[in-house]
C-alpha positions in Angstrom: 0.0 0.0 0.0 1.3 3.3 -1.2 1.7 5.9 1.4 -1.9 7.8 3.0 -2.3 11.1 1.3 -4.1 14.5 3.5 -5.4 16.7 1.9 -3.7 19.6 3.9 -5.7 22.7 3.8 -8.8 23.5 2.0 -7.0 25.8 -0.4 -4.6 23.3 -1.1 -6.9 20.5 -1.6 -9.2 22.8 -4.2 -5.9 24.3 -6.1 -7.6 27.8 -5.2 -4.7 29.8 -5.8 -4.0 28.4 -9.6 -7.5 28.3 -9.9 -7.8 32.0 -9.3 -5.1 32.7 -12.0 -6.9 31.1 -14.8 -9.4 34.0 -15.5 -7.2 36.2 -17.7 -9.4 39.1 -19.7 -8.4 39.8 -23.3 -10.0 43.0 -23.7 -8.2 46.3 -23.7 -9.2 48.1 -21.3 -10.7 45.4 -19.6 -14.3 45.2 -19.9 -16.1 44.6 -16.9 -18.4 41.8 -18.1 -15.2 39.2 -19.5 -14.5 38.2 -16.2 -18.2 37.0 -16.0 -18.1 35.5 -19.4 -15.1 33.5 -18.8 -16.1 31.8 -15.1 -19.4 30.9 -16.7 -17.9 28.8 -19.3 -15.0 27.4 -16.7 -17.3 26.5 -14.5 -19.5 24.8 -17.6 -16.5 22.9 -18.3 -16.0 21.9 -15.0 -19.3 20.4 -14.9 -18.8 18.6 -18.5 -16.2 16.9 -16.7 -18.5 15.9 -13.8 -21.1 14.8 -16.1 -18.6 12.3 -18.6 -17.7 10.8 -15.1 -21.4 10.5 -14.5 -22.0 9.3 -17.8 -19.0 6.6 -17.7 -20.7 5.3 -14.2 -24.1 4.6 -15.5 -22.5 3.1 -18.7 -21.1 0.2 -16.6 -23.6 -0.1 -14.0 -25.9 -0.7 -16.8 -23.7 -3.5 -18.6 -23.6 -5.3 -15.2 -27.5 -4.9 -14.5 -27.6 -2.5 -12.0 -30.5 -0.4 -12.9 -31.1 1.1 -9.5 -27.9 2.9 -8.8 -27.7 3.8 -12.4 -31.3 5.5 -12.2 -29.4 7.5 -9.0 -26.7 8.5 -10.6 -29.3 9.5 -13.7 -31.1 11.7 -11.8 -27.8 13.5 -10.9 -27.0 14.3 -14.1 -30.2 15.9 -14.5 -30.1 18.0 -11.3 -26.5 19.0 -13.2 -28.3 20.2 -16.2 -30.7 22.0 -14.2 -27.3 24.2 -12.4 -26.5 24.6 -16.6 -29.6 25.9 -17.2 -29.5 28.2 -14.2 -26.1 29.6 -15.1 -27.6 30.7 -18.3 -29.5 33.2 -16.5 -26.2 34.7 -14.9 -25.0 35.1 -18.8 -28.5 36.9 -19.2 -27.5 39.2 -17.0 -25.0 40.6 -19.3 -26.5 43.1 -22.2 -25.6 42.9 -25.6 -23.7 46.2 -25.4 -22.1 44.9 -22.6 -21.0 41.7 -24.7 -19.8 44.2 -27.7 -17.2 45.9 -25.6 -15.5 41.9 -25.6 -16.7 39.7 -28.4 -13.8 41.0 -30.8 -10.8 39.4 -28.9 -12.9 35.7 -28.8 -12.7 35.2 -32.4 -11.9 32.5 -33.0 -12.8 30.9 -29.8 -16.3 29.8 -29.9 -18.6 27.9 -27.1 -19.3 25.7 -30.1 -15.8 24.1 -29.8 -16.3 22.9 -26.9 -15.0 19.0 -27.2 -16.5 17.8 -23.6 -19.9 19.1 -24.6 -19.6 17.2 -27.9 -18.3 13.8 -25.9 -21.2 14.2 -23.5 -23.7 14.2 -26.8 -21.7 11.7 -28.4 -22.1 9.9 -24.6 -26.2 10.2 -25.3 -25.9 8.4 -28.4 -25.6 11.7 -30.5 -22.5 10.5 -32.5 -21.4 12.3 -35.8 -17.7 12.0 -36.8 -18.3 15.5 -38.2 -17.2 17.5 -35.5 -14.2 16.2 -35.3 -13.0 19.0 -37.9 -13.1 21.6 -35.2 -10.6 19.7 -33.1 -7.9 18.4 -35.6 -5.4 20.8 -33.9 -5.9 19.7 -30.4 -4.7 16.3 -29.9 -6.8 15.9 -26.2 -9.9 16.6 -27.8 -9.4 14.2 -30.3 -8.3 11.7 -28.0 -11.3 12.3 -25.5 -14.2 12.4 -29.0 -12.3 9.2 -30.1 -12.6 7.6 -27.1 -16.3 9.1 -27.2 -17.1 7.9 -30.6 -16.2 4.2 -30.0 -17.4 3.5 -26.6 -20.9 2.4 -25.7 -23.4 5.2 -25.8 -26.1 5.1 -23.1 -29.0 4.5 -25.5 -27.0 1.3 -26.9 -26.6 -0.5 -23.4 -30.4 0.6 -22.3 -31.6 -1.4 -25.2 -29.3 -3.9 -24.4 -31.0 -4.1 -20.7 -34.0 -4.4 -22.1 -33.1 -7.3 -24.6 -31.6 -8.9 -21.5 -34.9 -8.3 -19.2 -36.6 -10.4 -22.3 -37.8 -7.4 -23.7 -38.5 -7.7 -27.8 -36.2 -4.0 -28.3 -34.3 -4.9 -31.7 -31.0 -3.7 -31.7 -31.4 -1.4 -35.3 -34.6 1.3 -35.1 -35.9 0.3 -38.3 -39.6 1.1 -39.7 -40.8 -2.1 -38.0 -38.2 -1.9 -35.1 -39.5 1.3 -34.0 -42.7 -0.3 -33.7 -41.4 -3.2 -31.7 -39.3 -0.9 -29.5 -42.4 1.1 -28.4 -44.3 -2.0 -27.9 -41.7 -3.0 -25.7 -41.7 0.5 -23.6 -45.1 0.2 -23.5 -45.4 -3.1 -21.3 -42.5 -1.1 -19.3 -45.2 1.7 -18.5 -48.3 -0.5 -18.6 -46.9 -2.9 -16.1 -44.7 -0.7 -13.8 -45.5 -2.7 -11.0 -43.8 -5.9 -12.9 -41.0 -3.8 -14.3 -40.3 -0.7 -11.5 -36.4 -0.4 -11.6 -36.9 -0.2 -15.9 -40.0 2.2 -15.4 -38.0 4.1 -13.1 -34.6 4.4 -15.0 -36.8 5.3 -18.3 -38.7 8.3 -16.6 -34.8 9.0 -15.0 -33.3 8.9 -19.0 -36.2 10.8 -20.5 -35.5 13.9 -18.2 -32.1 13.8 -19.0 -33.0 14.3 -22.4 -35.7 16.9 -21.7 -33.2 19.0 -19.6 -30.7 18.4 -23.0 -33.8 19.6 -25.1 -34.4 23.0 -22.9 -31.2 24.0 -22.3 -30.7 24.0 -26.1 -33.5 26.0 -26.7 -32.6 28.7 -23.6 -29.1 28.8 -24.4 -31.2 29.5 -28.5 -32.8 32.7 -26.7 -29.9 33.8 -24.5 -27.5 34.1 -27.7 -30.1 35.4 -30.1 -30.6 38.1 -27.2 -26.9 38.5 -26.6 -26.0 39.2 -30.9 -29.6 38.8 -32.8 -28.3 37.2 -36.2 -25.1 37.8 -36.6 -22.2 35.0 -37.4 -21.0 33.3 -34.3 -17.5 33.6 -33.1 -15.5 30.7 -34.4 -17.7 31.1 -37.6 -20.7 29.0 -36.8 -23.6 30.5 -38.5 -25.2 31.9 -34.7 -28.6 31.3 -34.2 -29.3 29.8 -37.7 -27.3 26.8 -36.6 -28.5 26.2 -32.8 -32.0 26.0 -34.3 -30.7 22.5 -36.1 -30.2 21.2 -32.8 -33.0 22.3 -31.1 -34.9 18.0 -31.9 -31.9 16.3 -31.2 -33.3 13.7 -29.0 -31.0 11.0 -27.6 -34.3 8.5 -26.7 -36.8 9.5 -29.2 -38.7 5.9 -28.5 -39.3 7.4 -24.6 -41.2 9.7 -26.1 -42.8 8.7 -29.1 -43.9 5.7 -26.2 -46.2 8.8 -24.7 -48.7 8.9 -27.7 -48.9 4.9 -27.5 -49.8 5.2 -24.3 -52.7 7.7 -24.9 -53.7 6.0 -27.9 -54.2 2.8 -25.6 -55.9 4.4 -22.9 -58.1 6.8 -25.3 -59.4 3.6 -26.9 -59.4 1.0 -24.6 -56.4 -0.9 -25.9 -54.4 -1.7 -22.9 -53.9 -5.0 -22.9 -53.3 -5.8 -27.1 -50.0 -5.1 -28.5 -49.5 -1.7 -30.6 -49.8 -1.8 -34.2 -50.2 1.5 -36.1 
């Protein structure tokens, strides 16, 4: 056994000092609102990190079975999301005049380059080797997307659970797959009781897509506020390109699974399979 390590005193432990020196403005003279700007984003990244850690840990609690400390750390992640959310607010509180006096010096740094984001989509099953062409100058980024890319996303070992649980959930979404699949989340939410811990972990993985789905569309109306139409920084096309994303679901069965439901209980169908 290697020797105990103590974490001496609290600013040694938390690296304050060298965290403190890492919020260097760009702007001549410095405008009062890029200190603001640039703890928001640190502390976004901080909390990337926090969720890919999150992310890995529910990966491999869900290979070996273990739904209920997976649904756990699931709902973490989506109290996370909610703090992401919130700190958009805090950028809100910043006025477009206010962001003028900076944006210059960020070209051509843009939030939109920001490889843990993209590994934590990429981690939800939202995989397009694409992006990669906004990181070919950053080996860690690369390293971290590959790494991304090729491991298990959590959609693929959710339908893998469900295979397991004797669930018919075929492996490829096609036209009669998707059927089947929402058949089989169907008799998840039609017979919770039989079920629970699968119920449970669905209703846990649908709000983590629902908080992906609303902080897209507030962080939308925070930078349409922030520059109206204009070109991003980094040269992303702004506004016109955050509106692609604003349907990117990672379970799209979880939901579609929500008009089944109704259709059942509007007309009586609960206990014969779906078909239409």
């Amino acid at each position: 056994m290697g020797e105990r390590r103590t974490a001496g005193s609290y600013s040694e432990y938390l690296k304050v000092p060298e965290l403190l020196r890492l919020q260097t403005t760009l702007s001549v003279p410095p405008a009062h609102d890029e200190t603001l700007f640039i703890i928001v984003h640190q502390v976004y990244e901080l909390w990337f990190k926090q969720l890919l850690h999150e992310i890995d840990a529910i990966v491999d609690l869900l290979i070996e079975g273990r739904t209920q400390p997976a649904t756990r750390l699931c709902r973490r992640v989506a109290e996370i999301q909610r703090v992401l959310i919130q700190q958009l607010r805090i950028l809100e509180t910043m006025t477009a005049p206010d962001f003028v006096q900076f944006r210059d010096v960020l070209n051509p740094a843009s939030g939109f380059q920001s490889y843990q984001f993209r590994a934590f989509e990429f981690r939800l099953g939202l995989k397009d080797r694409r992006f990669f062409e906004h990181h070919r100058a950053d080996p860690n980024a690369v390293a971290l997307l590959e790494s991304a890319l090729q491991a298990p996303s959590l959609p693929d070992v959710w339908s893998s659970l469900l295979r397991s649980r004797g669930l018919d959930y075929p492996e490829t979404p096609s036209a009669d797959g998707e059927r089947r699949r929402i058949d089989a989340l169907r008799t998840i939410y039609e017979d919770s009781a039989r079920y629970y811990d699968l119920y449970m972990l669905a209703e846990a993985l649908v709000e983590v897509d629902e908080n992906l789905l609303l902080w897209r569309q507030h962080h939308l109306a925070m930078v349409e506020r922030m520059i109206g139409m204009k070109q991003g920084t980094g040269g992303s096309s702004g506004v016109e390109y955050l509106r692609t994303t604003l349907d990117r679901k990672c379970f799209p069965e979880l939901w579609a699974v929500r008009t089944a439901i109704g259709r059942a209980f509007t007309y009586g169908e609960i206990q014969e399979p779906l078909t239409g």
